[in-house]
Every structure is written in C-alpha cells, then in structure tokens.
TIMIBA-36407 format. One record per residue (C-alpha): residue number from 0; x negated, y, z. Coordinates in steps of 0.5 Angstrom, whole numbers, padded with zeros to 4 digits. Each point is the difference from the previous one (the first is absolute). Layout:
<atoms>
@seq NUM; x X; y Y; z Z
...
</atoms>
This chain:
<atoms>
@seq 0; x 0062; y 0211; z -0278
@seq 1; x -0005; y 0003; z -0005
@seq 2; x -0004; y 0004; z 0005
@seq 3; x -0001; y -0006; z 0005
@seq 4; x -0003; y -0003; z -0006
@seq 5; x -0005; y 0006; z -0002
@seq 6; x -0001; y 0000; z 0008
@seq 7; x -0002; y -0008; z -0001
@seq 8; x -0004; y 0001; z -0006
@seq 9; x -0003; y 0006; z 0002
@seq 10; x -0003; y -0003; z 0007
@seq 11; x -0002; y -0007; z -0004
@seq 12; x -0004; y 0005; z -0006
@seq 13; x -0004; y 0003; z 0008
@seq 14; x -0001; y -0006; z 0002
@seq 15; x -0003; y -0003; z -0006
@seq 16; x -0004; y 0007; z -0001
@seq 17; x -0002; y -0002; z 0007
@seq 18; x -0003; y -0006; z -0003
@seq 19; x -0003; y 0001; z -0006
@seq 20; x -0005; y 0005; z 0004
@seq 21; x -0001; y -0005; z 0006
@seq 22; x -0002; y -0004; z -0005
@seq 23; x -0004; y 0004; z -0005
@seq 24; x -0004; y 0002; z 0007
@seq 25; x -0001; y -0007; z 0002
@seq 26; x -0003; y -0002; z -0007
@seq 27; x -0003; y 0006; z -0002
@seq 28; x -0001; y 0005; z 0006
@seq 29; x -0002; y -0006; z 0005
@seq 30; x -0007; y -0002; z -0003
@seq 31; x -0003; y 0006; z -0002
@seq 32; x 0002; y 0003; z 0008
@seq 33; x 0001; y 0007; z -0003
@seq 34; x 0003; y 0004; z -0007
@seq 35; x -0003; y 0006; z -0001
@seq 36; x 0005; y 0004; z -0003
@seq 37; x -0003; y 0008; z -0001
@seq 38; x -0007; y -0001; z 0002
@seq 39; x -0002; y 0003; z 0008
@seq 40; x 0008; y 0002; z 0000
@seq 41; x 0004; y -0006; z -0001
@seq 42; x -0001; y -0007; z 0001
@seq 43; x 0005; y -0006; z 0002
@seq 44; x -0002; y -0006; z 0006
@seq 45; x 0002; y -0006; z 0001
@seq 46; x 0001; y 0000; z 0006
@seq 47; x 0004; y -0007; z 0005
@seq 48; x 0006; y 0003; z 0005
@seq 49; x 0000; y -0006; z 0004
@seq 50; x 0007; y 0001; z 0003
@seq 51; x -0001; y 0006; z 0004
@seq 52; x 0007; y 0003; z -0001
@seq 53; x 0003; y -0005; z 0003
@seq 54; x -0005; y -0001; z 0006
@seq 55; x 0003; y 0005; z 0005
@seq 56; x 0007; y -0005; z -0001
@seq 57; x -0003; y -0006; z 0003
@seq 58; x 0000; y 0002; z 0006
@seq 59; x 0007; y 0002; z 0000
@seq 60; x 0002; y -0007; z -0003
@seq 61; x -0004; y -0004; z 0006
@seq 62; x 0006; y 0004; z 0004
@seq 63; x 0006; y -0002; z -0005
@seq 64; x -0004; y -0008; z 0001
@seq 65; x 0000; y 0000; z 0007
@seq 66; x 0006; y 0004; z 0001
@seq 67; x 0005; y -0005; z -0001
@seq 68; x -0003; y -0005; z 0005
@seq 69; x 0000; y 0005; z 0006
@seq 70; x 0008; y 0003; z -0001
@seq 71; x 0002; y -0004; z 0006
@seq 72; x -0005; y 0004; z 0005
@seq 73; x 0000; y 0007; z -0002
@seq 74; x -0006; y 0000; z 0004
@seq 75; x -0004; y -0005; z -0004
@seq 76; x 0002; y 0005; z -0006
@seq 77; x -0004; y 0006; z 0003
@seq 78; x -0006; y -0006; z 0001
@seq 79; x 0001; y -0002; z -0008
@seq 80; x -0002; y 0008; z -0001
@seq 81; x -0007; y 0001; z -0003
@seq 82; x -0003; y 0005; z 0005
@seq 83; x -0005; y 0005; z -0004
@seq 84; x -0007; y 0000; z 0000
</atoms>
C-alpha cells in the first residue's frame, strides 16, 4: 500500500512540476518571446503546439465515428475508410 501511495504522490509532484513551468512560461517567457540563457549558445522560446501530436488521430477517429453506422454492410465499411491523399 505505501508504495502505490509513493507512486500517486510521485505522479502528483510531476504534474505540478509540469505546471509551475507551463505557468511560469506563459508569465514570464510568453512576453518577452525569447530568454537567453548563455548569450549566442542558449536561449528558451516560447513557442505555441497548437495540437499537432494529436493530429495524425484525427483521421482514424472519423473511421471509429463512421464505422458504427455501416457494420451492417461490410461494403459500406471499406467506403467509410479514408483514402490517402
């Protein structure tokens, strides 16, 4: 029992780690664009990811949303498949 405790509080400290700095970054990092840190080595950016780590999912949820409706038929399922560009 105490280690999954450890684990929950371990997990719970990552994620507020996790915020503080997204925090401090929208704060402090956000306004001025760019923090060097060693001159002409170093330096953070503020930079927005707009989603794209879950973009290449969005193909495949149209087929899980569009799957249900054409289980009846298996030849509407291959129709229901996005073809590649």
């Amino acid at each position: 029992m105490a280690y999954v405790i450890f684990n929950l509080l371990c997990v719970a400290v990552l994620i507020g780690i996790d915020q503080g700095i997204k925090f401090w970054a929208v704060h402090v990092l956000m306004p001025v664009g760019t923090l060097p840190l060693i001159p002409h080595v170093v330096e953070l950016r503020f930079v927005l990811n707009q989603g794209m780590a879950f973009r290449p999912a969005q193909r495949k949820a149209a087929v899980f949303e569009r799957g249900h409706q054409c289980c009846a038929d298996p030849r509407r399922i291959l129709a229901a498949v996005p073809q590649p560009e």
